[in-house]
N, C-alpha and C positions, 0 to 999 in steps of 0.2 A: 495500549490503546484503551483509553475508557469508551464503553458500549453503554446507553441509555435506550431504554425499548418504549416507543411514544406511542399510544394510540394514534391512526389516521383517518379511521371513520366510526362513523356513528350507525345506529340500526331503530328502529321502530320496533319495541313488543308491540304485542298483540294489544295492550294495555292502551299505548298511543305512548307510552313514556320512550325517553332516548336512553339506549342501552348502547354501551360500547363493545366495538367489534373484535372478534378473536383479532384480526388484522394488524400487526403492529410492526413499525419499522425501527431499523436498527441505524440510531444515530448515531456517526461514527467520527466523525467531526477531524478529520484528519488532516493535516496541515500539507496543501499541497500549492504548484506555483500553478501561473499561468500556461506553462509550457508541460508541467503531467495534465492537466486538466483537458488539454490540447491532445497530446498523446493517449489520451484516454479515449477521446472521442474518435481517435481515427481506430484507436483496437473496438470500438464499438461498432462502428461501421464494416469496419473488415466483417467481423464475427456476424454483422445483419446482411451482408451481402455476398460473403461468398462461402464462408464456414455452415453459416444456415443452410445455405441452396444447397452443397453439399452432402450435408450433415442428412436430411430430408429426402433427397435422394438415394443415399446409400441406405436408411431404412425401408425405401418404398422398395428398393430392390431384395434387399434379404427378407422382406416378408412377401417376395415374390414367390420365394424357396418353399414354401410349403408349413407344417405344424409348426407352429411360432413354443412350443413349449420345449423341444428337443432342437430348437436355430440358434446356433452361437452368430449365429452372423447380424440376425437380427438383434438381440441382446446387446452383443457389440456397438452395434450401428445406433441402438436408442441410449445405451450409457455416452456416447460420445454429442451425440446430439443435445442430452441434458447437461452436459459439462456446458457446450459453450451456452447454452440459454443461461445457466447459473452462471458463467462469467459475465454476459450482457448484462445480468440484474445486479450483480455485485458491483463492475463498474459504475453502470447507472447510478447504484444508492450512493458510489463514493462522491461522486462528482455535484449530489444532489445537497447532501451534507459536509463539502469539504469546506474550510475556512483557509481563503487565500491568501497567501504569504508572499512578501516579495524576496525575490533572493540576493538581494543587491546587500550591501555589507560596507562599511569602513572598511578603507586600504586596510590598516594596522589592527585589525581586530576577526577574531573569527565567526563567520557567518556562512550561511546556506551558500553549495556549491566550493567551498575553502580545501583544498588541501592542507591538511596540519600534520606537520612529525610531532609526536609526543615522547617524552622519556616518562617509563614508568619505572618510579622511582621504588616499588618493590623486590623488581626483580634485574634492573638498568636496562633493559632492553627500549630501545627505539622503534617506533611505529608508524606510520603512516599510513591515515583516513580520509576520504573526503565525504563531506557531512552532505546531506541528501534528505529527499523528504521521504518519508515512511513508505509508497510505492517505491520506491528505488534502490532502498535499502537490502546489500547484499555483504555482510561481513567477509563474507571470503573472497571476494575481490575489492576489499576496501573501500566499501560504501558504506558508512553508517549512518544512521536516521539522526534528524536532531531533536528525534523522541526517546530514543534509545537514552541510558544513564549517561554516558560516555557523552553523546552529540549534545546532550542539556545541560550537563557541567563546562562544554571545553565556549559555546557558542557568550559571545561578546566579549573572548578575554584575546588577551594581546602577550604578544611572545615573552618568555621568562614567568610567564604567569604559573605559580605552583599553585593548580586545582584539583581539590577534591570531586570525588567520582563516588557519588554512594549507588550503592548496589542494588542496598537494601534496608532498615533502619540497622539491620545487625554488622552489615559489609562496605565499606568502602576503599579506596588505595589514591594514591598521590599520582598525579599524572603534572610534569612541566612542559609547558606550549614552547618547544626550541624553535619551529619555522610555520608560517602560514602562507601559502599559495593564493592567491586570489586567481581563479579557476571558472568559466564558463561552461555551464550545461548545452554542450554541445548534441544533444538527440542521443547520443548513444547508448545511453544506461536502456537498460530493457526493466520494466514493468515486473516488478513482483505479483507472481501467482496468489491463490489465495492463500 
């Protein structure tokens, strides 16, 4: 994932000239559909309305407890409370910088949401992925990103296709497309953490 760090506001010196603000956000620009951007807002709303009330509550109680410097409970209850604030602002910024992609695809060719078996022709072993956008992606249940090397080399090719997979300028291996599923993101993938 490429990161860009943009100024978003401006300051006044003392001077009257405009000086730019520590303040800077993290452009993240990640390829997501209509339906995580969707999914995003309902994890945002959860986490403002019932994670927060919560989260807020079990602090106001453990610094009921007494000297806040020797309260595990309280310690607890504020680290838990800042996790979900820093997930509502990480989504937020996702959603504020993503760039929307459709996941529709050719029958005969692989696109967003595809089941594909691959032969890797390294080692002959057979695989099967289904290609996902960069929230959803979890390799060990076989979801990979179509950011990832693997989901960027295999996306618009069609079965029998022998595709190179670079790694890295120094690495890459042969992969052949033996089947493609044409597959519906049905809700189920769960949301990658940070």
């Amino acid at each position: 994932m490429d990161a860009v760090c943009l100024p978003v506001g401006k300051a006044e010196s003392k001077a009257g000239e405009k000086a730019e603000t520590a303040e800077t956000e993290i452009v993240m620009n990640n390829e997501l559909t209509q339906k995580d951007i969707e999914r995003m807002e309902e994890e945002i709303e959860y986490r403002k309305l019932v994670v927060r009330k919560q989260a807020l509550e079990d602090v106001k109680s453990a610094r009921a407890h007494g000297d806040l410097s020797e309260n595990f409970e309280y310690h607890a209850a504020k680290k838990v409370k800042n996790q979900n604030e820093s997930r509502i602002r990480y989504l937020e910024r996702m959603i504020r910088t993503a760039v929307i992609v459709s996941d529709e695809s050719a029958e005969d060719e692989v696109g967003l949401n595809n089941t594909v078996e691959i032969l890797v022709e390294e080692d002959g072993e057979t695989e099967r992925y289904r290609l996902v956008t960069t929230v959803r992606g979890n390799s060990l249940k076989g979801l990979i990103s179509t950011e990832s090397p693997l989901g960027k080399a295999l996306m618009g090719h069609k079965v029998g296709d022998r595709v190179y997979v670079e790694v890295n300028k120094d690495f890459g291996y042969y992969v052949v497309i033996k089947s493609i599923e044409n597959t519906v993101d049905d809700g189920t993938d769960q949301l990658r953490g940070f």
